[in-house]
C-alpha positions, 0 to 999 in steps of 0.5 A: 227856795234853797234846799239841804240835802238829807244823807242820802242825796234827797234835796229838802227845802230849808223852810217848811209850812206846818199844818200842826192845829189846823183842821178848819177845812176851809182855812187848811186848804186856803192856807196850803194854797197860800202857801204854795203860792208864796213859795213854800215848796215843803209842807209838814203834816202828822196823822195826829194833826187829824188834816191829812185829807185837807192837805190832799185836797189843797193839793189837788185844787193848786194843780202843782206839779207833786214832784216839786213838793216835799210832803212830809207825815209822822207816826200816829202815837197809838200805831208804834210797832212793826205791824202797824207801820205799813198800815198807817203809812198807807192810810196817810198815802190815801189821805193825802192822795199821793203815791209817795211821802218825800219824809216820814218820821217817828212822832215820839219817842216814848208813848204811852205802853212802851215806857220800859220797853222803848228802845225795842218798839222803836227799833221793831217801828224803825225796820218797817219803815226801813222796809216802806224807804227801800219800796220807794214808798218813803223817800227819806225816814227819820223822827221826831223829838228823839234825844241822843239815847233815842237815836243812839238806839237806832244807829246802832241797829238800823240799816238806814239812819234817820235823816231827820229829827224834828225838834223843838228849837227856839231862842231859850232852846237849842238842844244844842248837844242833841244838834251836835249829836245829829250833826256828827250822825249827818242828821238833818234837824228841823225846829218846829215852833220856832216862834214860841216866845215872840210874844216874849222876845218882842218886849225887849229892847234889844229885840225891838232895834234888831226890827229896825235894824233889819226892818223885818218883823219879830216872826221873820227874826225867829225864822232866821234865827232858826236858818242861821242855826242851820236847822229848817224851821217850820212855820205855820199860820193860817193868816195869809199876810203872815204866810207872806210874811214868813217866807220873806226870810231870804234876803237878810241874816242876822250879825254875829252879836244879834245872833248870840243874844238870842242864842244866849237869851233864856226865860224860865217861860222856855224849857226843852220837853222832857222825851224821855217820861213825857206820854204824848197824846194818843189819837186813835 
């Protein structure tokens, strides 16, 4: 598995397995199994996700060595501010039966209660988490949907910069100027649902002769696109031919004109998320 080294000297594996809508218990922990067996080496979770335990128990079922893996988890929604933070992360520590946490991330930016004071509930979150990186408990800190006042906002006051900042990027988003904004602060950006508009970009016929040409299928195309972007995306599935399928994307890159189509390509269906007023959900 390659890797990108976060900015503080931490090597992160440039393709994640993401646990996002799975909470089947017997299918979670089949599929971290699967995954780990294939190849994935890092597993991206969320305590909003609700499967933090399942993660913990396929990975002790799989006997594979912790410091080989990268476990990532993310800030409940409803547990923002200073006080809270080092509960929550202990609570994902427990869950996941682990001493540490290779990556933890502010979900959103804006959550419900916080919409006028946002910059000071992200930057009193931000300090406990600085505190649990300098423990040792966090390996590397960073966020999650965070535009560039977001990030703005803890650069200029934070000790520690974040390392990451997980986006939604696809073909038809690309948050380029966000991407260009974390590339000058050397953060890391990592897209989730890379495959969102595969059932789309499948019916065009250009699309179509890039499956030939390459002789990949349209989720490994995304996949790449994705690599060749540099950002890591974060696939997910809970079908084990499709775990398989999804980390068969180190053998090919994509040409420069089928990279533009896709990086050009638009559709009114795709639109970046608004992180500024959008209230995300509360898990309590």
């Amino acid at each position: 598995m390659e890797n990108v080294t976060l900015a503080n000297g931490l090597k992160m594996p440039v393709l994640g397995f993401g646990m996002w809508q799975n909470t089947n218990e017997d299918e979670a922990v089949k599929s971290v199994l699967k995954a780990i067996e294939v190849g994935f080496r890092h597993i991206d979770n969320a305590a909003a996700y609700q499967n933090e335990e399942l993660v913990g128990k396929a990975l002790r079922e799989s006997g594979f060595p912790r410091e080989q893996l990268f476990l990532t988890s993310k800030l409940r929604n409803a547990a923002h501010g200073y006080e809270n933070v080092r509960r929550e992360v202990e609570e994902s520590l427990k869950k996941m039966d682990t001493d540490y946490l290779d990556l933890y991330l502010i979900h959103w930016p804006v959550v419900e209660g916080h919409g006028e004071d946002w910059a000071e509930d992200n930057r009193e979150t931000w300090k406990a988490m600085e505190e649990l990186y300098k423990e040792g408990k966090l390996k590397a800190i960073g966020v999650s949907n965070f535009s560039i006042n977001h990030l703005e906002n803890l650069v200029s006051h934070a000790e520690v910069k974040p390392m990451v900042n997980q986006l939604l990027i696809h073909p038809g988003v690309t948050q380029d100027e966000v991407r260009d904004y974390c590339r000058e602060q050397g953060i890391v950006v990592q897209a989730y649902s890379p495959l969102n508009p595969l059932s789309v970009l499948r019916k065009e016929d250009r699309v179509r002769e890039m499956l030939q040409k390459y002789d990949k299928t349209m989720a490994q195309i995304l996949l790449r696109f994705c690599l060749d972007l540099d950002t890591v995306p974060l696939t997910k599935s809970a079908h084990m031919y499709r775990i398989e399928e999804n980390f068969d994307v180190f053998d090919f890159e994509l040409d420069e004109k089928d990279f533009e189509y896709l990086y050009q390509w638009q559709h009114s269906d795709f639109q970046e998320s608004d992180n500024q007023n959008e209230r995300p959900p509360q898990i309590s």
